[in-house]
C-alpha positions as CSV (number, residue, x, y, z in Angstrom):
1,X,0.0,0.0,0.0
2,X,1.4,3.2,-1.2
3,X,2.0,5.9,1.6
4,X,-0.2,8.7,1.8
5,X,1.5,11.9,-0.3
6,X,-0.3,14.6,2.0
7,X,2.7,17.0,3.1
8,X,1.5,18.9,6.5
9,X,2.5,22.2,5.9
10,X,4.4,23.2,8.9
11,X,6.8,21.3,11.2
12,X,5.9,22.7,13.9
13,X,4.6,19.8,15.7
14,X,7.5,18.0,14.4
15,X,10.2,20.1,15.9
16,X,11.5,17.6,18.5
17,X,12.4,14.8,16.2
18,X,15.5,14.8,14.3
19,X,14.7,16.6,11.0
20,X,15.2,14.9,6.8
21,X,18.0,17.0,5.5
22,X,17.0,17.5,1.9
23,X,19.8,18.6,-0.7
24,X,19.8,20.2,-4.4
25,X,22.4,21.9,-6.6
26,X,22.6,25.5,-7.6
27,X,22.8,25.5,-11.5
28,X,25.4,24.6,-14.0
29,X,26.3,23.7,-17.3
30,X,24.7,26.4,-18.5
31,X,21.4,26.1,-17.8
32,X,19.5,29.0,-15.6
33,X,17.9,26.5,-12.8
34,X,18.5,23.2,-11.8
35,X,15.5,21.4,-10.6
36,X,17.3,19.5,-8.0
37,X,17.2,22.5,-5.8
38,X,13.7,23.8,-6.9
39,X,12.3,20.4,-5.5
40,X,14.5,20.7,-2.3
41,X,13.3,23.7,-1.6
42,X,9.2,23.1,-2.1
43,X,10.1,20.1,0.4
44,X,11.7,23.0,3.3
45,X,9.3,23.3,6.3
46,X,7.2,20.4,5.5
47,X,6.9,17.7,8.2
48,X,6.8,14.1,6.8
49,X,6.1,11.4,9.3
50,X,6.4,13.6,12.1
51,X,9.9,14.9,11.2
52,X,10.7,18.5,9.8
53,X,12.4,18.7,6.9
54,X,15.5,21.2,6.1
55,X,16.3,22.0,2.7
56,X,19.5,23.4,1.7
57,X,21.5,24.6,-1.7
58,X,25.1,22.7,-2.2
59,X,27.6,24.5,-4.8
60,X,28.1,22.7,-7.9
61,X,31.6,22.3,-6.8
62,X,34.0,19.9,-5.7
63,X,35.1,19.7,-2.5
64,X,33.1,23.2,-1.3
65,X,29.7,21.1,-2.1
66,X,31.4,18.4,0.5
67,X,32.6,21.2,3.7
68,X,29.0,22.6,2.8
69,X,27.3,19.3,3.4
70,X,29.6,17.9,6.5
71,X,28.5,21.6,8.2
72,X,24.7,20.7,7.9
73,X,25.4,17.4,8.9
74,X,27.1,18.7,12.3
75,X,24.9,21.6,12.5
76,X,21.2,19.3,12.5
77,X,22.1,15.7,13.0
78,X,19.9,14.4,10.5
79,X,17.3,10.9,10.9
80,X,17.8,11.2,7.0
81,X,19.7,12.4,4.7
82,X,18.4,12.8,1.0
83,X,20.5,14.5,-1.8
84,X,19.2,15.3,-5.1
85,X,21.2,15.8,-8.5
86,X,20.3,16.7,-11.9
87,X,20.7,14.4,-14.9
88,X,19.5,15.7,-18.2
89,X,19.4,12.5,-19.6
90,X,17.0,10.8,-17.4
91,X,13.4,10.3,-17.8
92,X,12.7,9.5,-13.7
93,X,13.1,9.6,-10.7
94,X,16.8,7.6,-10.5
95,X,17.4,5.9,-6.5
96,X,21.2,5.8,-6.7
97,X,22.8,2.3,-5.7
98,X,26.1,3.2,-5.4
99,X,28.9,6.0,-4.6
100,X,32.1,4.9,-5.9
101,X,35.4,7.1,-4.6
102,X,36.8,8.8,-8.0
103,X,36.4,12.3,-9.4
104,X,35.7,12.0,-13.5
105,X,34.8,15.6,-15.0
106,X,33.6,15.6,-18.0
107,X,33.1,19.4,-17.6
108,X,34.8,21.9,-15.2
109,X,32.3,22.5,-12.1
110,X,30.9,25.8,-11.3
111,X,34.5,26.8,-10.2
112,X,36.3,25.6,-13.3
113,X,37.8,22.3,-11.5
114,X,38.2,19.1,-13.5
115,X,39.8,16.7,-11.3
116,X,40.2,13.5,-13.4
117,X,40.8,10.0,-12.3
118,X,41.4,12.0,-8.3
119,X,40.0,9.8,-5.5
120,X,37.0,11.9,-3.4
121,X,38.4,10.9,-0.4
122,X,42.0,9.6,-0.1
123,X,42.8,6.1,1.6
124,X,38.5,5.8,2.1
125,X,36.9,2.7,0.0
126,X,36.5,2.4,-3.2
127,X,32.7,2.3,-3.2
128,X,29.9,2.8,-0.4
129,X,26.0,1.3,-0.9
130,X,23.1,3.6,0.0
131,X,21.4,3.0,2.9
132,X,18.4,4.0,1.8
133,X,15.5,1.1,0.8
134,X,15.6,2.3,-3.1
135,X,13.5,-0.6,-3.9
136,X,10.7,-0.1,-1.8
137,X,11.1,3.5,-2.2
138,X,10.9,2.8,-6.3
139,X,7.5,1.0,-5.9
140,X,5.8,3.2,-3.7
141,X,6.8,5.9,-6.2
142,X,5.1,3.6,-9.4
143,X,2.0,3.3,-7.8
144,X,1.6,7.0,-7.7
145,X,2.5,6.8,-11.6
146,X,5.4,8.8,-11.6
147,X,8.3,7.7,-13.2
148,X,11.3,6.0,-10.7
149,X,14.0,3.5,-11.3
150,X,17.1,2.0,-9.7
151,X,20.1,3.6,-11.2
152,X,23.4,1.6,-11.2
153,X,25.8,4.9,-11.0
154,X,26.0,8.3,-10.2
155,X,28.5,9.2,-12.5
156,X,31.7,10.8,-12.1
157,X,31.1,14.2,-11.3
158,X,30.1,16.6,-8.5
159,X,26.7,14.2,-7.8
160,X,29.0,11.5,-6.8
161,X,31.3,13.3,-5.4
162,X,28.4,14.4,-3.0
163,X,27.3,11.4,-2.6
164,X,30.3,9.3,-1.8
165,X,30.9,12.2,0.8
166,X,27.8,11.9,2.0
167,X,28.2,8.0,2.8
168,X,31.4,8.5,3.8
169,X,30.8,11.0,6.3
170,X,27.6,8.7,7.9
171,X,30.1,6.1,8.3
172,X,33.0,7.7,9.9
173,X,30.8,11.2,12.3
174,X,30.4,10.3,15.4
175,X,26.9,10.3,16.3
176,X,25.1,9.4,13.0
177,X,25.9,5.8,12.7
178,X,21.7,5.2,12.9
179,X,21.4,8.0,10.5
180,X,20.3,6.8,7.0
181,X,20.9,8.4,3.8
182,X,21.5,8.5,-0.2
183,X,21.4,10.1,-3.3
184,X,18.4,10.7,-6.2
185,X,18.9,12.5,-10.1
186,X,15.7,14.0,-11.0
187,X,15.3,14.6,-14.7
188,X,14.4,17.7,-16.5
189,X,11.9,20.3,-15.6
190,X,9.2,20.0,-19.3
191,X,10.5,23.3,-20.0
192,X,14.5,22.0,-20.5
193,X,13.2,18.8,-22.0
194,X,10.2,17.5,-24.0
195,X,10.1,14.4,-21.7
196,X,10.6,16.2,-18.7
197,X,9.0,16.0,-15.6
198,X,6.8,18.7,-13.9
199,X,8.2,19.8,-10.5
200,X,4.7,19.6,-9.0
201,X,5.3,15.3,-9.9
202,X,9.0,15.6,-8.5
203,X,8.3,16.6,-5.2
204,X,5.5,14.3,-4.9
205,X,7.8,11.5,-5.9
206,X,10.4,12.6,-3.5
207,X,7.8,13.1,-0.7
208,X,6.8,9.3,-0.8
209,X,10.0,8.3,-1.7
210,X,10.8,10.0,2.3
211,X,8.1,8.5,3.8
212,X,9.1,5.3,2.6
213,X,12.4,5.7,4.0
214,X,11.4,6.1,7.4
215,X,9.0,3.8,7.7
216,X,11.1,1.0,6.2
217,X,13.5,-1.1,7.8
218,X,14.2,-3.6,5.9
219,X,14.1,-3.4,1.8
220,X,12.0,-5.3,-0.4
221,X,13.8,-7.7,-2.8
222,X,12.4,-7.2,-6.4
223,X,14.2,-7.1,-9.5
224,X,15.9,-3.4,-10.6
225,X,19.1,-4.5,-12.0
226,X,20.5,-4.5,-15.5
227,X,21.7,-6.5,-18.3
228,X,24.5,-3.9,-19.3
C-alpha cells in the first residue's frame, strides 16, 4: 500500500524529532535553474512522518559542495539524509545504488575544477552502498505513476562526489551511525526537456520516496538490475 502523499505544511509539531536534511544543486552547465534544488526547496518546512524537513542549496563544486554538506550534517544531525542531483538524460526519478570514490569531469564544475581519475576521499573505500531502501522506495513511487527507477551509477562528477561524501561521512561522524541516507537525479523540468517531468510530480515523488524511507526497515527484494 502506497504511503499517503499529503505533506503537512508546517513542522511545527514535528520540531522535537530529528529533522530529513534535503539537498539540491545550484545550477550549471549552463542552464538558468537546476530542478534539484527547486524540489529541495518546495520540500523545506514540510513535516513528513512527524519529522521537519530542512532544505539546503550545495555548490556545484567539488570539494566546497562536501565542507558545505559535513557543516549541515554537524549543525542538524539528520534521521535522513536525501540529496538530489540533476541528470538531463534521465526520464525519472533515479534511486542511486552506489557512490564509488573517483572524481571524472567531464566538464569543469561551477568553479572551473576538473579533477580526473582523483579519489573523493583519499585512503576511504573504493565504493559505499546507499542506505536508503531504493526498492521499496521505487514502488511506492510507481503506484503513484510517476516515473522511478534504480540507477546503477552516479556518475563521475560533482553528484557522486556528494554522494560518496555523503556515505562517507555517515560512516566515519560520530553520532550518526543510525542516520540513513542517499542520493536521487531528477530529470528535466518539461520546459529543459520534451520528456521532462513537472516539479509539482517531482516533489510528490520525493515526498513518498521520504516517507518510505522512514518507515522502512528492511528493503523489499524485487528485481531493478541491469543486463549492461
Amino acid at each position: 500500500m502506497v504511503a499517503p502523499t499529503t505533506f503537512h505544511d508546517t513542522a511545527d509539531a514535528a520540531a522535537d524529532h530529528p529533522p530529513v536534511l534535503v539537498t539540491g544543486f545550484d545550477a550549471f552547465g549552463g542552464d538558468a535553474v537546476n530542478p534539484s534544488w527547486l524540489a529541495a526547496e518546495r520540500l523545506q518546512e514540510r513535516a513528513l512522518l512527524g519529522r521537519p524537513v530542512v532544505a539546503a542549496q550545495l555548490p556545484t563544486q567539488f570539494d566546497l559542495s562536501l565542507q558545505r554538506l559535513r557543516a549541515l550534517l554537524v549543525a542538524h544531525r539528520p534521521a535522513l539524509v536525501i540529496c538530489l542531483g540533476y541528470a538531463a538524460n534521465r526520464g525519472a526519478l533515479s534511486l542511486e545504488r552506489v557512490a564509488i570514490n573517483v572524481n571524472d569531469a567531464r566538464i569543469p564544475d561551477n568553479a572551473g575544477q576538473q579533477p580526473i581519475d582523483t579519489p573523493v576521499v583519499a585512503g576511504a573505500p573504493a565504493a559505499y552502498f546507499t542506505r536508503l531502501p531504493i526498492k521499496a522506495m521505487r514502488a511506492a513511487i510507481q503506484e503513484a505513476g510517476i516515473a522511478a527507477e534504480v540507477s546503477q551509477t552516479a556518475g563521475t562528477f560533482v553528484c557522486n562526489h556528494v554522494f560518496f561524501g555523503l556515505m562517507h561521512e555517515l560512516a566515519t561522524l560520530p553520532g550518526l551511525a543510525e542516520t540513513r541516507g542517499g542520493f536521487i537525479h531528477v530529470p528535466p523540468l518539461p520546459e529543459q526537456s520534451k520528456s521532462g517531468m513537472a516539479l509539482d510530480r517531482m516533489v510528490q515523488g520525493i515526498g513518498i520516496g521520504i516517507r518510505t524511507a522512514l518507515s522502512v526497515t528492511h528493503d523489499v527484494r524485487l528485481g531493478a538490475g541491469t543486463v549492461a
